[in-house]
PQR file of N, CA, C, O and H, with PARSE charges and radii, in Angstrom:
ATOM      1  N   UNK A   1     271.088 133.569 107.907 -0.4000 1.5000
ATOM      2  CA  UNK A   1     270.135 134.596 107.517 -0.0000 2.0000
ATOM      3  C   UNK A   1     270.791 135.457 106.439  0.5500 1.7000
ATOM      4  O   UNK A   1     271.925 135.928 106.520 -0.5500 1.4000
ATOM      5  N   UNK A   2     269.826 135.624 105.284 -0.4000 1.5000
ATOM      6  CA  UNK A   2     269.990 136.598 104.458 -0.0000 2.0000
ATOM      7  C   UNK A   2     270.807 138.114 104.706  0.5500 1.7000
ATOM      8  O   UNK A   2     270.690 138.503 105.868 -0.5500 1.4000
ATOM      9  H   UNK A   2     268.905 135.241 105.218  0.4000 1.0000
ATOM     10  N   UNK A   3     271.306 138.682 104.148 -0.4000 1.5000
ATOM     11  CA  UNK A   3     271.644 139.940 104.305 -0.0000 2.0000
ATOM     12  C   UNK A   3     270.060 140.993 104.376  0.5500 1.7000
ATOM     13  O   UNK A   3     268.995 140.875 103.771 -0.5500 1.4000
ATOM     14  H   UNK A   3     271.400 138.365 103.204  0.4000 1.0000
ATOM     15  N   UNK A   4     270.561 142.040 105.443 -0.4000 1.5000
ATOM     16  CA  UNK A   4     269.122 142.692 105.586 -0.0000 2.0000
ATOM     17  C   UNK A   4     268.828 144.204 104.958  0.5500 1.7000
ATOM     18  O   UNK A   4     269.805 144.928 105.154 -0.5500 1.4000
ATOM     19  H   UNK A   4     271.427 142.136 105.935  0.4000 1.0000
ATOM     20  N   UNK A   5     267.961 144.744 104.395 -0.4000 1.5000
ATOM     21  CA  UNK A   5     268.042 146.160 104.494 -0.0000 2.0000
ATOM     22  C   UNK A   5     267.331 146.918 105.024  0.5500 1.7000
ATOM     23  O   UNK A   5     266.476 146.466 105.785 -0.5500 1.4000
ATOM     24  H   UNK A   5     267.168 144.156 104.235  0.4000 1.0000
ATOM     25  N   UNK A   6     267.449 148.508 104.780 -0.4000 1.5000
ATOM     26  CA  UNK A   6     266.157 149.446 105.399 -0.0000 2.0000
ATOM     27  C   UNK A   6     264.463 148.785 103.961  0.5500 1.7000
ATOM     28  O   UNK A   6     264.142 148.428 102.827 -0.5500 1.4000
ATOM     29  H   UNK A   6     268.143 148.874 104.161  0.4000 1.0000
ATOM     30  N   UNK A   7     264.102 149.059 105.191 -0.4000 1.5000
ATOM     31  CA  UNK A   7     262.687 148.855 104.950 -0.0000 2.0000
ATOM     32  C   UNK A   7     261.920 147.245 104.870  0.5500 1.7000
ATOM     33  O   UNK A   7     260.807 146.899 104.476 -0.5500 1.4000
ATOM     34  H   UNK A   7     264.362 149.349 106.111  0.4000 1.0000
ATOM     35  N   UNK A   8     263.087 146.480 105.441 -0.4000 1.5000
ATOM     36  CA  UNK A   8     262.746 145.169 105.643 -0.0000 2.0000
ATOM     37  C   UNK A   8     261.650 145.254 107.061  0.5500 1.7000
ATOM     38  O   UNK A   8     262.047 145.861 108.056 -0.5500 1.4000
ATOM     39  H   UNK A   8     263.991 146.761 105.762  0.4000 1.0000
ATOM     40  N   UNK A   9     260.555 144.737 107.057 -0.4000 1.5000
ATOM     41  CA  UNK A   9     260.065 144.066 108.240 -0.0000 2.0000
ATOM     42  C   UNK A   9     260.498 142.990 109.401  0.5500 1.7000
ATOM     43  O   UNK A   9     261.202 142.046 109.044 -0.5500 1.4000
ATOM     44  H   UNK A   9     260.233 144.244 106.249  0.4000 1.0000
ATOM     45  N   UNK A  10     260.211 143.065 110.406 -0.4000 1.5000
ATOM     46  CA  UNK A  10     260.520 142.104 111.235 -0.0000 2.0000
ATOM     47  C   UNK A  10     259.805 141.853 112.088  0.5500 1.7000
ATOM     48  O   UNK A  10     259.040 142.724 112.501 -0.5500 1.4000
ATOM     49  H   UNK A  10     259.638 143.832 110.696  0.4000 1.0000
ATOM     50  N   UNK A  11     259.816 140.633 112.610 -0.4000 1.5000
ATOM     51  CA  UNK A  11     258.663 139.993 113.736 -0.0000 2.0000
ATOM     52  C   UNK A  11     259.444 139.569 114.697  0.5500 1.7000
ATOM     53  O   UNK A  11     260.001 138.599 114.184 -0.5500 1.4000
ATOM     54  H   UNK A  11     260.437 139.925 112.274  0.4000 1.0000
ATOM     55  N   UNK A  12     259.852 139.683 115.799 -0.4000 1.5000
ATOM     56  CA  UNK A  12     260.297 138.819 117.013 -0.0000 2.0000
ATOM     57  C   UNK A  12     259.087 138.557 117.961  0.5500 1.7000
ATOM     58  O   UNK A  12     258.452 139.354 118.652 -0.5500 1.4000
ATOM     59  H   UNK A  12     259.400 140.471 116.215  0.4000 1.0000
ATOM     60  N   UNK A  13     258.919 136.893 117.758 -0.4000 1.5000
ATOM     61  CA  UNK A  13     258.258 136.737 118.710 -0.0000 2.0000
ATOM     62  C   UNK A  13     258.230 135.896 120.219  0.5500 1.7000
ATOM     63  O   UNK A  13     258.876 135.009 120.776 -0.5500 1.4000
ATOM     64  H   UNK A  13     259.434 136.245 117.196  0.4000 1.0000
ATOM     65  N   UNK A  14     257.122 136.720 120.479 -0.4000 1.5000
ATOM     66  CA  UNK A  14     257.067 136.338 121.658 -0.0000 2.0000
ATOM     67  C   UNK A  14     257.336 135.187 122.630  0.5500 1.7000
ATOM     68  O   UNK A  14     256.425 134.363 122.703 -0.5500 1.4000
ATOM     69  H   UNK A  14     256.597 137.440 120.027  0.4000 1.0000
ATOM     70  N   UNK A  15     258.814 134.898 123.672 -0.4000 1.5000
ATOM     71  CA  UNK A  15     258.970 134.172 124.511 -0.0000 2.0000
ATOM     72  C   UNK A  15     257.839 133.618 125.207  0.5500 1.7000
ATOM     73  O   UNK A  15     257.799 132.393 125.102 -0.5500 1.4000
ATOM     74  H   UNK A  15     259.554 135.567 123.612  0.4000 1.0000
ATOM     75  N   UNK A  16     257.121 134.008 125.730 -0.4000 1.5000
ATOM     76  CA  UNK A  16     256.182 132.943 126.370 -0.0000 2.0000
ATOM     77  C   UNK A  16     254.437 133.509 126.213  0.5500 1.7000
ATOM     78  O   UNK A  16     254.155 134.491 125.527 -0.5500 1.4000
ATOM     79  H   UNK A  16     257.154 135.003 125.815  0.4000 1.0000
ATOM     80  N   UNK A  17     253.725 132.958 126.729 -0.4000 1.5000
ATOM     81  CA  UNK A  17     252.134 132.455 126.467 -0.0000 2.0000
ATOM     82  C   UNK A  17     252.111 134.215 126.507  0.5500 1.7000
ATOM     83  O   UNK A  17     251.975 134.910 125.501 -0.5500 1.4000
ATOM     84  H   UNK A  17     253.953 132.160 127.286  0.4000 1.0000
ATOM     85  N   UNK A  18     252.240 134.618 127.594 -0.4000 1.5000
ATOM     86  CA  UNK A  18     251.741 135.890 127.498 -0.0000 2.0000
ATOM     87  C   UNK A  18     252.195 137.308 127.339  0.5500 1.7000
ATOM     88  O   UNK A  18     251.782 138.377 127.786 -0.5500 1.4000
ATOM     89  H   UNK A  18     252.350 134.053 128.411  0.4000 1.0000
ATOM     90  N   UNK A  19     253.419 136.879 126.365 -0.4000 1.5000
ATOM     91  CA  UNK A  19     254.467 138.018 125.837 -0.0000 2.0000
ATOM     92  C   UNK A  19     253.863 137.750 124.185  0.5500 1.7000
ATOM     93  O   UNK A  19     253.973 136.682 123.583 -0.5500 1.4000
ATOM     94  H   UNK A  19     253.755 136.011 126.002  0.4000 1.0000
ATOM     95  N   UNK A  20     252.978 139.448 123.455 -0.4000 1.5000
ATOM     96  CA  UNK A  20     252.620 139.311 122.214 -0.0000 2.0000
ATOM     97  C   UNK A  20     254.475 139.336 121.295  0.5500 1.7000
ATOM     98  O   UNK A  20     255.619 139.394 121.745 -0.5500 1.4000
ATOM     99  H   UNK A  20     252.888 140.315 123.943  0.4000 1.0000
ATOM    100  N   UNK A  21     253.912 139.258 119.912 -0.4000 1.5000
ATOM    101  CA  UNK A  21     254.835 139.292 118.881 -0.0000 2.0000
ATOM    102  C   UNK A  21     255.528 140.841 118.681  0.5500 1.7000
ATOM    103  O   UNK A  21     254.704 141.717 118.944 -0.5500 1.4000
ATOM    104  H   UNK A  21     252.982 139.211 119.547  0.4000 1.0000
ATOM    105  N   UNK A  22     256.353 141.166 118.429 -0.4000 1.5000
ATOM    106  CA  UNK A  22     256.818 142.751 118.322 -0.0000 2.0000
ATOM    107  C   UNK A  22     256.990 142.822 116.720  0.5500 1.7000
ATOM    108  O   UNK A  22     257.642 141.899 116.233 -0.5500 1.4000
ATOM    109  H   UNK A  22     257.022 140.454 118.216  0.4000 1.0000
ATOM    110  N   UNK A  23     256.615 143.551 116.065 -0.4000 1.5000
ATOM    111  CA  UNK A  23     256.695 144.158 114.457 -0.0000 2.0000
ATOM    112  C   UNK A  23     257.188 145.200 114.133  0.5500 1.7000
ATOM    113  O   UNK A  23     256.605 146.154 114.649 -0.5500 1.4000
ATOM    114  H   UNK A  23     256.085 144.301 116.461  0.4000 1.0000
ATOM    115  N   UNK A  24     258.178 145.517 113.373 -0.4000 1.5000
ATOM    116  CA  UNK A  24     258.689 146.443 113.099 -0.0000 2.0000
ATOM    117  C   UNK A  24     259.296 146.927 111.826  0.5500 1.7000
ATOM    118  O   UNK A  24     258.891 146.355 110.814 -0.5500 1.4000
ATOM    119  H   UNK A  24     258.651 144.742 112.954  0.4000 1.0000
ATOM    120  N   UNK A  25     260.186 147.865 111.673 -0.4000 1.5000
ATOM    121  CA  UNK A  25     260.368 147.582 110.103 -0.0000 2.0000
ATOM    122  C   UNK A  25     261.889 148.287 110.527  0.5500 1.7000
ATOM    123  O   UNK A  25     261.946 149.199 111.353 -0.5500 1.4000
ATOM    124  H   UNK A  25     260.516 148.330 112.495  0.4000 1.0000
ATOM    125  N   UNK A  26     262.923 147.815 109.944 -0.4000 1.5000
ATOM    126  CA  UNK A  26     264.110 148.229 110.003 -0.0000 2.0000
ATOM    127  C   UNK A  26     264.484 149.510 109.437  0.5500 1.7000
ATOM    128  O   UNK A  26     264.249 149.675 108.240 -0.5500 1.4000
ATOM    129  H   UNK A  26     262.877 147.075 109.274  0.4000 1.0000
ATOM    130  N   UNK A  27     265.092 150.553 110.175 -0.4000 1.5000
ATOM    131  CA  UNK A  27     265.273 151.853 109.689 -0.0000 2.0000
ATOM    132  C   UNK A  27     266.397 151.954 109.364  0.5500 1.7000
ATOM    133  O   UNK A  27     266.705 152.752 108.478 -0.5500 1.4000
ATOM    134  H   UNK A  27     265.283 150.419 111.147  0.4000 1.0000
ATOM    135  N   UNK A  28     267.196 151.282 109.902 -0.4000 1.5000
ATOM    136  CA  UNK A  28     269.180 151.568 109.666 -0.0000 2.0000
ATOM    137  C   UNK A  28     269.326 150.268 110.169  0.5500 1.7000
ATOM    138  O   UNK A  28     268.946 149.669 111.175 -0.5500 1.4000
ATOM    139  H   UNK A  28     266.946 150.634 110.622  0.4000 1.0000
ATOM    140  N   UNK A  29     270.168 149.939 108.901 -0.4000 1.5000
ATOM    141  CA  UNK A  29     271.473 148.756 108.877 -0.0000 2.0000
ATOM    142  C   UNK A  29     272.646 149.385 109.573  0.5500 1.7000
ATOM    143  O   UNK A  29     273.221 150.224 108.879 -0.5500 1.4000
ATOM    144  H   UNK A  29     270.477 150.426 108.084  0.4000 1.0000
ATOM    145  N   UNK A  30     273.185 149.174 110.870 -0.4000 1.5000
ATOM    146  CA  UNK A  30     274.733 149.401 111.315 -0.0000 2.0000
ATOM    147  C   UNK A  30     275.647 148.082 110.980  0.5500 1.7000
ATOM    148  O   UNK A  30     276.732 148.563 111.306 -0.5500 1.4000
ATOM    149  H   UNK A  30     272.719 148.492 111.434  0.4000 1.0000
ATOM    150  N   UNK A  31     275.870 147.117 110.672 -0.4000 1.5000
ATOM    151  CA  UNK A  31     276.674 146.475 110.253 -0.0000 2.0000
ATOM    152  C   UNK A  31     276.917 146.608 108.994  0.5500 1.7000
ATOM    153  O   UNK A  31     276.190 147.377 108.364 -0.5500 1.4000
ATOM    154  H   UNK A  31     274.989 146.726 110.408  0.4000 1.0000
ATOM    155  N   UNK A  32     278.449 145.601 108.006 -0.4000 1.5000
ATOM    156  CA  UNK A  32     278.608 146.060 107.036 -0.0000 2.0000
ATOM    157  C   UNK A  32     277.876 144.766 106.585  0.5500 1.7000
ATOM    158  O   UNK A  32     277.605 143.742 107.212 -0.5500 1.4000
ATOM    159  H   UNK A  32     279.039 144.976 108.517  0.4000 1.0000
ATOM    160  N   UNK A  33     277.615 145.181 105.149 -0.4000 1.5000
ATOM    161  CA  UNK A  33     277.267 143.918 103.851 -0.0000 2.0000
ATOM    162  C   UNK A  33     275.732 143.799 104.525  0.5500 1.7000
ATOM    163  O   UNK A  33     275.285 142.663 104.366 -0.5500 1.4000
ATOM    164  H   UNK A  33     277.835 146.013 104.640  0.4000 1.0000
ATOM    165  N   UNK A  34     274.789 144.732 105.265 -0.4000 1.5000
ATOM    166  CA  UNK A  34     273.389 144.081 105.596 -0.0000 2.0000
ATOM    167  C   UNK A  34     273.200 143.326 106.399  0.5500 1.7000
ATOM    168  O   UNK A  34     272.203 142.606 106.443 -0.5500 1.4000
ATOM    169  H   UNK A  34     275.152 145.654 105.394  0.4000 1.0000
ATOM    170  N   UNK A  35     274.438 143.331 107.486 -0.4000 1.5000
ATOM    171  CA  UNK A  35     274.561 142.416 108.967 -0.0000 2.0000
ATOM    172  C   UNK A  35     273.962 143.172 110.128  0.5500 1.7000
ATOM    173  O   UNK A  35     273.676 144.360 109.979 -0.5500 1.4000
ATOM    174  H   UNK A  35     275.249 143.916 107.450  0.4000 1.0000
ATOM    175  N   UNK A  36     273.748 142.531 111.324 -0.4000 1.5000
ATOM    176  CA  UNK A  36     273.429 143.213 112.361 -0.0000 2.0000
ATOM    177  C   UNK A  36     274.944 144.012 112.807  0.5500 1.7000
ATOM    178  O   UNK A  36     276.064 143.587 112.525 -0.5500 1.4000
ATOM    179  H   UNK A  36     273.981 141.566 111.446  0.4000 1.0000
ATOM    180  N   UNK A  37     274.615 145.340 113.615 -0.4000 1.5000
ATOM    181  CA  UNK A  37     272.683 145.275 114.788 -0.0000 2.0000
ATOM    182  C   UNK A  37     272.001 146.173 113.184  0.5500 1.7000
ATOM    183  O   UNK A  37     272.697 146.464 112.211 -0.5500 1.4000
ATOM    184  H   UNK A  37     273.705 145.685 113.844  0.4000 1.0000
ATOM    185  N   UNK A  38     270.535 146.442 113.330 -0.4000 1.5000
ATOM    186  CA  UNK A  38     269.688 146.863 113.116 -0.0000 2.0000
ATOM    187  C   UNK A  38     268.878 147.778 113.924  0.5500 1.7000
ATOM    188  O   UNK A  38     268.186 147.278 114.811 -0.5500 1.4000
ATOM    189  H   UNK A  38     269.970 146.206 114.120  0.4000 1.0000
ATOM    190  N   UNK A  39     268.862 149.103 113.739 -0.4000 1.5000
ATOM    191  CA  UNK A  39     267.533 150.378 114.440 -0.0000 2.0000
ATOM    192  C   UNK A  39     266.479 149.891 113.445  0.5500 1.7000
ATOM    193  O   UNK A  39     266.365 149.915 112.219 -0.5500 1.4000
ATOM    194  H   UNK A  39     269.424 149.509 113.018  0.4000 1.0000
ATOM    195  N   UNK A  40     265.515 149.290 114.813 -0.4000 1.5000
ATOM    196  CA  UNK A  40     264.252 148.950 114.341 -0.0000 2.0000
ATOM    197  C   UNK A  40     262.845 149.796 114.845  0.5500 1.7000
ATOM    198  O   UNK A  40     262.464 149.831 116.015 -0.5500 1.4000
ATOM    199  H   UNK A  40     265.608 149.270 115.808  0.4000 1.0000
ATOM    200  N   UNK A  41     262.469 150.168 114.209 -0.4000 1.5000
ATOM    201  CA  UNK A  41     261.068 150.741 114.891 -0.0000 2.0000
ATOM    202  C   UNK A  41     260.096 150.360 114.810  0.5500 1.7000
ATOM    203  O   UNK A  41     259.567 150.244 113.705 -0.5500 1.4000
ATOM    204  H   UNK A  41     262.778 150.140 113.258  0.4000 1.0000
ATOM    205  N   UNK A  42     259.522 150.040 115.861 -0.4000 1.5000
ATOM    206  CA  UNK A  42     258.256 149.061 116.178 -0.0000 2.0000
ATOM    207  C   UNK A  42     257.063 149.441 115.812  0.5500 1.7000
ATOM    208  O   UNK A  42     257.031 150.596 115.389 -0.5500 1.4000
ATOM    209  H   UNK A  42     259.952 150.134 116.759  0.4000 1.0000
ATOM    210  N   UNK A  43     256.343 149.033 115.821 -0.4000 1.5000
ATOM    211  CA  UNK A  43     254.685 149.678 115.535 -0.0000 2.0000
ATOM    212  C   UNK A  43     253.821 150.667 116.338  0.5500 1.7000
ATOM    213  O   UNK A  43     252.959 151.508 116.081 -0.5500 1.4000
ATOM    214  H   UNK A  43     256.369 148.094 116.165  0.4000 1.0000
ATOM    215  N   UNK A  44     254.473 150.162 117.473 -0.4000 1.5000
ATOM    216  CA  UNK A  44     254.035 150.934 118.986 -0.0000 2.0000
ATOM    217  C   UNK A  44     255.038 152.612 119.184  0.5500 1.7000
ATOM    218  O   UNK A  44     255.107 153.329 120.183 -0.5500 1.4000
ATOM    219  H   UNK A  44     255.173 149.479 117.681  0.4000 1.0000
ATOM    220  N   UNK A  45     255.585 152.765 118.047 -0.4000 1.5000
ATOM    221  CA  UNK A  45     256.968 153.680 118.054 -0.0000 2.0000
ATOM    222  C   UNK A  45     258.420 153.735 118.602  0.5500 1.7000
ATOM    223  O   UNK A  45     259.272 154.569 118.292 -0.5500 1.4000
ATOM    224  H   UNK A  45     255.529 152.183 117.235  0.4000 1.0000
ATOM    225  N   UNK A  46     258.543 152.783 119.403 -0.4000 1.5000
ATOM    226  CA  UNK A  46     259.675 152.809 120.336 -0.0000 2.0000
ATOM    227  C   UNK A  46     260.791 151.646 119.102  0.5500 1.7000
ATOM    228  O   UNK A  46     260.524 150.605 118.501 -0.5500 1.4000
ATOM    229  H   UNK A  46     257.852 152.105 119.654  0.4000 1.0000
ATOM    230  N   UNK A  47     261.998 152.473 119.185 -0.4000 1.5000
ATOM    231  CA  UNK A  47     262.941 152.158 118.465 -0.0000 2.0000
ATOM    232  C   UNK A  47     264.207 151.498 119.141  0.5500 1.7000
ATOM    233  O   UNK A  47     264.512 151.679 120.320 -0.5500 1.4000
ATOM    234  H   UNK A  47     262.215 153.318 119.673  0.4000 1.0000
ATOM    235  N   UNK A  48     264.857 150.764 118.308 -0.4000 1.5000
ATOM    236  CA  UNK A  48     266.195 149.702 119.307 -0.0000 2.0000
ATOM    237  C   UNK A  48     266.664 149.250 118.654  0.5500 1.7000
ATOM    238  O   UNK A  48     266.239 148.822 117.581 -0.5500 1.4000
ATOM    239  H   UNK A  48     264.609 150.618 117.350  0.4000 1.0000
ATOM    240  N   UNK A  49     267.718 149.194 119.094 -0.4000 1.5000
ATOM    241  CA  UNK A  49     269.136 148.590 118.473 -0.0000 2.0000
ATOM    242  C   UNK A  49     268.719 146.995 118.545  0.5500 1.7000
ATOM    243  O   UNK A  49     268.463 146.468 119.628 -0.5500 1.4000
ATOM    244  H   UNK A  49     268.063 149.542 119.966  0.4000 1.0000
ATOM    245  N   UNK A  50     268.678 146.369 117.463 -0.4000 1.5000
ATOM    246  CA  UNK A  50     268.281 144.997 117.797 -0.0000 2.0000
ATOM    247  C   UNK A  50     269.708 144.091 116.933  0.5500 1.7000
ATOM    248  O   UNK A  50     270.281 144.618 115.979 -0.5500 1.4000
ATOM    249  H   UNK A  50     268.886 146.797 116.583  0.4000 1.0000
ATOM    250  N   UNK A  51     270.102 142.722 117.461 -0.4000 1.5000
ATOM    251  CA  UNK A  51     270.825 141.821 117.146 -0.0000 2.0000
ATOM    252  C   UNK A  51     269.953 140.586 117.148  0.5500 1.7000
ATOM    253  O   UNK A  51     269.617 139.940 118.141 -0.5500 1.4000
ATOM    254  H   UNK A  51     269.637 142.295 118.236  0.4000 1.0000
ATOM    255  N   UNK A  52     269.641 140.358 115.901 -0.4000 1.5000
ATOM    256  CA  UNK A  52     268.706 139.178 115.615 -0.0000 2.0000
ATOM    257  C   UNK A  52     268.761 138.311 116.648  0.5500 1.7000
ATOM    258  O   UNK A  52     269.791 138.432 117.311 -0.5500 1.4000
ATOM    259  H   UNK A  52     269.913 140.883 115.094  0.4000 1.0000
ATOM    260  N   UNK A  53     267.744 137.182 117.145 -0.4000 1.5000
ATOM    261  CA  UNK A  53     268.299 136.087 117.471 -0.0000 2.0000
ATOM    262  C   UNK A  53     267.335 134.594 116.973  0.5500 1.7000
ATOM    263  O   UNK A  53     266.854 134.585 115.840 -0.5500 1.4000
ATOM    264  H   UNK A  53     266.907 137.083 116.606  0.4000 1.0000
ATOM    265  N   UNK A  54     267.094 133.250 118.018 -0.4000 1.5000
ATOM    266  CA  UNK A  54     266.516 132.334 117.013 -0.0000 2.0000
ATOM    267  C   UNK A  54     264.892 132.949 117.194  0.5500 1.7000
ATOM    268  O   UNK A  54     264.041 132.116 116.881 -0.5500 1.4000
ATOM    269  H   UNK A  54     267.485 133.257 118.939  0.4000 1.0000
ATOM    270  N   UNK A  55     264.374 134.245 117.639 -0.4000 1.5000
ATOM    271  CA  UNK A  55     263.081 134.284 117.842 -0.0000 2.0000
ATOM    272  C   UNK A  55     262.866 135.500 116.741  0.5500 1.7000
ATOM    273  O   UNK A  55     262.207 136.397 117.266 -0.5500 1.4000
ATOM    274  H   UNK A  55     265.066 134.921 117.893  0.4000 1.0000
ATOM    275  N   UNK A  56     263.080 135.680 115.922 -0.4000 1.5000
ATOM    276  CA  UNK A  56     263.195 136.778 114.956 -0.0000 2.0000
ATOM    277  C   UNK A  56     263.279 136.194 113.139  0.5500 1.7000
ATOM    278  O   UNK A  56     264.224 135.672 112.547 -0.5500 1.4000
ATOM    279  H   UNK A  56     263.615 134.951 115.496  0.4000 1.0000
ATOM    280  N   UNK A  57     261.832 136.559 112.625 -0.4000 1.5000
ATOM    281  CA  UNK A  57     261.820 136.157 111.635 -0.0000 2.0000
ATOM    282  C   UNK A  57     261.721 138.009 110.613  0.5500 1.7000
ATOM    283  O   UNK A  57     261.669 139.139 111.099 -0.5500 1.4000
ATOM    284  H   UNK A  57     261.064 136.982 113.106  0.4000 1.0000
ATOM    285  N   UNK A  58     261.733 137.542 109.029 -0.4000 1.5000
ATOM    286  CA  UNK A  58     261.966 139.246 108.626 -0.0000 2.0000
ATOM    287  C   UNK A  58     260.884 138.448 107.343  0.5500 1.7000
ATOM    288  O   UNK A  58     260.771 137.285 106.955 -0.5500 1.4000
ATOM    289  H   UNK A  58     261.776 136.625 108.634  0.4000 1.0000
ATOM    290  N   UNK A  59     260.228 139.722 106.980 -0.4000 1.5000
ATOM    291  CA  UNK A  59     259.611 140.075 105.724 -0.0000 2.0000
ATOM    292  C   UNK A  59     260.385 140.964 104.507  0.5500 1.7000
ATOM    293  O   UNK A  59     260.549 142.158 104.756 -0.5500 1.4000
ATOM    294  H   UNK A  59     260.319 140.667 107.295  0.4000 1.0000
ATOM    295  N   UNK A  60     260.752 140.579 103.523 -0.4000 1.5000
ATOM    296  CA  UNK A  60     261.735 141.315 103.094 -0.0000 2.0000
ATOM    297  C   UNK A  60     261.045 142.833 102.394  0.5500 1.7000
ATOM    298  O   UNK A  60     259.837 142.884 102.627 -0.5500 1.4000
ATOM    299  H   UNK A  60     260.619 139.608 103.320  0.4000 1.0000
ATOM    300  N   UNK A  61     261.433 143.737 101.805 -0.4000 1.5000
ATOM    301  CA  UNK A  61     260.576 144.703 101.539 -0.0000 2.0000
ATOM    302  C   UNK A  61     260.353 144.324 100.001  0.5500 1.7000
ATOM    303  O   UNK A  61     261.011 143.444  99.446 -0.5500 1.4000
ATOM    304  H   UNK A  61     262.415 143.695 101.616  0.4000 1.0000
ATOM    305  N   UNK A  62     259.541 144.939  99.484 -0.4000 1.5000
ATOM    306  CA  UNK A  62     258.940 144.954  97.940 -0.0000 2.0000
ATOM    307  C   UNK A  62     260.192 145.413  97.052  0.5500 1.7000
ATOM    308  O   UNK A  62     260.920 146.402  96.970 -0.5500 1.4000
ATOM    309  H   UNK A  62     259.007 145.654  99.934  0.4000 1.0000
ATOM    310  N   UNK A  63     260.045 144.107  96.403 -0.4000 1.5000
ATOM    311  CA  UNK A  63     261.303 144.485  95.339 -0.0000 2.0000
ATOM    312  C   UNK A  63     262.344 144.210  95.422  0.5500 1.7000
ATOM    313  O   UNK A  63     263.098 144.568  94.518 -0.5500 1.4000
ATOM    314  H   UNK A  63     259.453 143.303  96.470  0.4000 1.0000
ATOM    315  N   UNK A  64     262.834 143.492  96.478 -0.4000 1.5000
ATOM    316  CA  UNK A  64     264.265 142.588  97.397 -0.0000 2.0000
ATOM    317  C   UNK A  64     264.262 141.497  97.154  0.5500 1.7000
ATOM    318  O   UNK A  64     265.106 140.751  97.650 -0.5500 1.4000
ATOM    319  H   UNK A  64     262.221 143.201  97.213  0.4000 1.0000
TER
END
């Protein structure tokens, strides 16, 4: 995976039939060079320390 920044989007989705997709948009890069973890804040408002994994795809932001 690409290096990430603030204002990138992200989708982790959903493990099974009846777990939806989570969307969010990255607020803070804590790793160096644009690595994880990532403070992500979701759509729903609730924010988290996230460490990508294989269920996590990103939208990059405008202009990246």
């Amino acid at each position: 995976m690409s290096a990430l920044q603030q204002g990138d989007r992200i989708v982790i989705r959903g493990r099974t039939v009846e777990t939806s997709d989570r969307h969010g948009e990255i607020i803070e890069v804590k790793g160096a060079d644009g690595q994880p973890p990532y403070r992500v804040r979701f759509d729903d408002g609730h924010e988290s320390i996230v460490f990508p994994g294989g269920d996590f795809s990103v939208e990059k932001a405008p202009g990246t």
